[in-house]
N, C-alpha and C positions, 0 to 999 in steps of 0.2 A: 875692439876686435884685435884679438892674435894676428899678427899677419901668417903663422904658419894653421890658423883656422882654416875653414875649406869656404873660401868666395864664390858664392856662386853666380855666374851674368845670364840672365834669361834675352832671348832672343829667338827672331824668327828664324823658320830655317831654311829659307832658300840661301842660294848661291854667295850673294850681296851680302844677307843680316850676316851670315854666318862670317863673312870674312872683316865686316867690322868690328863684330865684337870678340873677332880674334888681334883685332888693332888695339882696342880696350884694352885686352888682357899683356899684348904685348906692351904697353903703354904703361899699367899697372907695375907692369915686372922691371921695365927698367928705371920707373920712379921710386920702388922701394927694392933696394936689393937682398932685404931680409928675405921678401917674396919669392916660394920657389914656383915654379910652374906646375908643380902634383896641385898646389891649395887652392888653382884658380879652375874650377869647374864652367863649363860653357854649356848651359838648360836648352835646349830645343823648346818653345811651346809652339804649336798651330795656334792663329789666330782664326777670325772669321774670316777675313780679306783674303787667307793664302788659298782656303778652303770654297772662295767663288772665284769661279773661273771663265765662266761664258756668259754672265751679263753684266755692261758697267756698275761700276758701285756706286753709283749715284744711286739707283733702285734700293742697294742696303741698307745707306742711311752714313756712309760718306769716311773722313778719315779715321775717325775712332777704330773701326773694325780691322785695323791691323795694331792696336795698341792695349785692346779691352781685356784679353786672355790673358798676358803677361802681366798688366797690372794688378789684377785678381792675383794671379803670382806673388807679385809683389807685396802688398798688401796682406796676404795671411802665411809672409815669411819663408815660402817655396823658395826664393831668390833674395840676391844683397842686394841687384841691381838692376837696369836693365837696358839693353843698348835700342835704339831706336834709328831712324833718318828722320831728322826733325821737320821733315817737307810732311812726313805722315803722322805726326804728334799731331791732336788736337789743343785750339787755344784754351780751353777749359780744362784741368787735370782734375783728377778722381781727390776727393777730401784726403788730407794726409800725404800728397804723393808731390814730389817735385823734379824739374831737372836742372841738377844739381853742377853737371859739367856739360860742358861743349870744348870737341875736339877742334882743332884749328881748320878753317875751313878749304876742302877741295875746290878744283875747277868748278865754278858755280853752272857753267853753261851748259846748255843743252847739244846733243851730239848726233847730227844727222847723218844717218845710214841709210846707203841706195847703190846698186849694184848697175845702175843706171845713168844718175847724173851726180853732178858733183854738190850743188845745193838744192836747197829749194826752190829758189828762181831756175834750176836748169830742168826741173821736170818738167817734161812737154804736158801740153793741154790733158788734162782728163786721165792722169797718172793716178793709179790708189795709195792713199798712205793710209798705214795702220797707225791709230792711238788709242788709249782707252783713258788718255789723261784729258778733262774737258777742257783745261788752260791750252794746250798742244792743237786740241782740235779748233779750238778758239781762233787761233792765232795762227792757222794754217788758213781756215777758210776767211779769215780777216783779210791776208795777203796773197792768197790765192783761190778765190772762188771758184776758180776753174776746175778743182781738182775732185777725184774722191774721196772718204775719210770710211776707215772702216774700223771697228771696233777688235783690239790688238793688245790682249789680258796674257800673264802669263809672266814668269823672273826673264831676267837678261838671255839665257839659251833660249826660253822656247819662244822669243820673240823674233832672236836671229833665225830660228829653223823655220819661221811661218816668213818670214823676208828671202830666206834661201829657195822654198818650195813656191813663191811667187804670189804667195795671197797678197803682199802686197809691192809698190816697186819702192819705198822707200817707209820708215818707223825714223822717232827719236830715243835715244836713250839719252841719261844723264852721263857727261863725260865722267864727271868725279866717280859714279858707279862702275863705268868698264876699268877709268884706272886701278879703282882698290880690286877690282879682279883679275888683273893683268893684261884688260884685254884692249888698250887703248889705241891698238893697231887696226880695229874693226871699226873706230870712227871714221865714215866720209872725210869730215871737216866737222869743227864746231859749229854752233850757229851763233853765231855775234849778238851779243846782247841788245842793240836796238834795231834788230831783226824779230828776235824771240826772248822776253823776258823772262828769267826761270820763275821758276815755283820759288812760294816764301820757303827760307831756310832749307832750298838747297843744297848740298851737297857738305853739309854739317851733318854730324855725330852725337847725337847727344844721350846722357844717360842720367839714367831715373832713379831715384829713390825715394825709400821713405824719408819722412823731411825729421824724423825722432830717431832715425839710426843716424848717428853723430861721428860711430868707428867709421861707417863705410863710406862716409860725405867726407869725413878726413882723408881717407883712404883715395878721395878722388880730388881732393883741390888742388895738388903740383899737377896735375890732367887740364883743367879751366884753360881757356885761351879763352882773354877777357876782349880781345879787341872782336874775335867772331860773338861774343856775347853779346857785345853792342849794336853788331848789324842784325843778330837774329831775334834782339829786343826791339825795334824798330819792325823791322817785317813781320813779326806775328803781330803786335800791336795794332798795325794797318790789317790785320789780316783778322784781328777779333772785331776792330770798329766798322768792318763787312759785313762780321758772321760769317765771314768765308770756311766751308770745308772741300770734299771731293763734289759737290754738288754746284760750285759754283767758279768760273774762269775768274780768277784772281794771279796777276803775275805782278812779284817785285825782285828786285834788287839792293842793300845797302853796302856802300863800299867805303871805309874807312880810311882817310891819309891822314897821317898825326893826330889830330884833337879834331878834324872836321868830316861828318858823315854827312855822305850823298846816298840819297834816298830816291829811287826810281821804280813807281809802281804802274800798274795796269789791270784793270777790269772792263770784261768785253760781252758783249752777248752771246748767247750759247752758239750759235748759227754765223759769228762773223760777223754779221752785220754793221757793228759798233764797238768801239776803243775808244776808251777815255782813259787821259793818263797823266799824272802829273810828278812833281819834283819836288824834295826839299834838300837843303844844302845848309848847314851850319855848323858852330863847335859843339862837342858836346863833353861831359866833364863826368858823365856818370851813365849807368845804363837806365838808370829811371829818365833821363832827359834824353836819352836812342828811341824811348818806348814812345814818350812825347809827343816827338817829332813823325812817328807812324801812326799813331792816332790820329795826329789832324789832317795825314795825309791822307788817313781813312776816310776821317769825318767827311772832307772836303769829296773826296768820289763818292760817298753814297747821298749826299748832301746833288752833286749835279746828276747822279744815276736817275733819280728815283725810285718812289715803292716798286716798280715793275720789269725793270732792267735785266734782272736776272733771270726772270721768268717767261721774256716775252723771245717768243720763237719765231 
């Protein structure tokens, strides 16, 4: 590929996609300075996800539907690439298609908003919180039974506008989402990771391509931040040996110091009721031995779940 050819980065177009994969393209530009910013085009595609709005996506048929439109993009050469939040990549990719980079990873934690109280323990009895994330709703009514939970669809504004107009008295949003919008002054407080476990991969970036365009996977390797590579090879791994998608409460974390990842997951039952959670910790020296280590972390919770865990309400 020319770098003065016309790059094209497909993405969704809410609020959020739209300002990541303006990170991409600013990313692009000052890793090749040949690069001007006329060549780097930004595709708008609607998925099916942006396009349901009033019932969970569980009923759709779970994370694909914010990935499937664009990869069809991808795929018959509409686009060179395509920016994603790797929290809504499926672990399965379409034949041919890969992702190829991850950007260094954001604040991973989740960010609770409430015009009310200052956490989640300070909402008084029988408070409503909107979520349409089933890990979120998991993990509220896990630790607070007491509460309401109402179904809370919609990008970063119109979840604040339904919080402002009182549908509900508190939502979480992802911290790393409000910061890449600017908006990190509208977090309450975060919520401490062994509070609320995030979703696998997290407030990571990742971008797609075809795995036989070789220009534009050049084009992206000074982009790779290999140590996020390693924590988010681990947490999908745990997160394919689920079969986890939007349909099922799965929360992890992996967090990298020097040569040694800590691996901290969680799956719960849809209603709270139950949390099983466990740990791994050691060196690892490749990301084939990150993915490893979430595998057996997988094995091992679906292994104490059982067949019915997920499904029993």
């Amino acid at each position: 590929m020319n770098l003065q050819d016309n790059i094209r980065i497909g993405t969704r177009g809410s609020p959020l996609a739209l300002a990541q994969a303006e990170e991409v393209k600013s990313c692009l530009l000052a890793a090749h300075t040949a690069l001007t910013a006329n060549a780097v085009e930004i595709v708008v595609i609607a998925t099916t996800g942006d396009q349901i709005q009033s019932k969970p996506l569980k009923e759709f048929g779970g994370k694909g539907l914010f990935t499937k439109e664009i990869e069809e993009a991808l795929l018959v050469g509409d686009i060179h690439m395509a920016v994603h939040s790797m929290k809504d990549v499926p672990t399965e990719l379409p034949a041919g298609l890969g992702i190829v980079c991850l950007l260094p990873r954001e604040d991973p934690r989740d960010g609770f908003l409430s015009p009310i109280a200052k956490s989640l323990a300070d909402l008084p009895q029988g408070a409503v919180v909107g979520s349409s994330s089933l890990r979120r709703v998991a993990q509220v009514r896990h630790v607070r039974p007491d509460l309401q939970v109402v179904n809370f669809r919609g990008n970063v504004n119109t979840r604040m506008r339904k919080l402002s107009e009182g549908v509900a008295q508190a939502t979480f949003l992802a911290c790393a989402g409000l910061n890449r919008l600017g908006m990190s002054e509208r977090i309450t407080a975060p919520v401490p990771v062994d509070v609320m476990l995030p979703a696998v991969a997290q407030a990571v970036i990742g971008v797609e391509t075809r795995l036989d365009d070789d220009a534009t996977i050049a084009l992206l390797q000074p982009l790779h931040h290999l140590e996020t590579d390693y924590c988010v090879a681990a947490e999908r791994a745990l997160l394919a040996a689920l079969d986890g998608s939007c349909r099922t409460p799965i929360a992890a974390l992996a967090e990298l110091q020097g040569d040694r990842l800590t691996l901290r997951a969680q799956i719960l039952r849809e209603d709270g009721s139950e949390s099983l959670e466990t740990q791994r910790e050691g060196p690892v020296v490749d990301v084939a031995e990150a993915a490893a280590m979430g595998r057996d972390a997988g094995e091992e919770l679906r292994g104490r779940a059982g067949p019915d865990f997920f499904t029993s309400v």
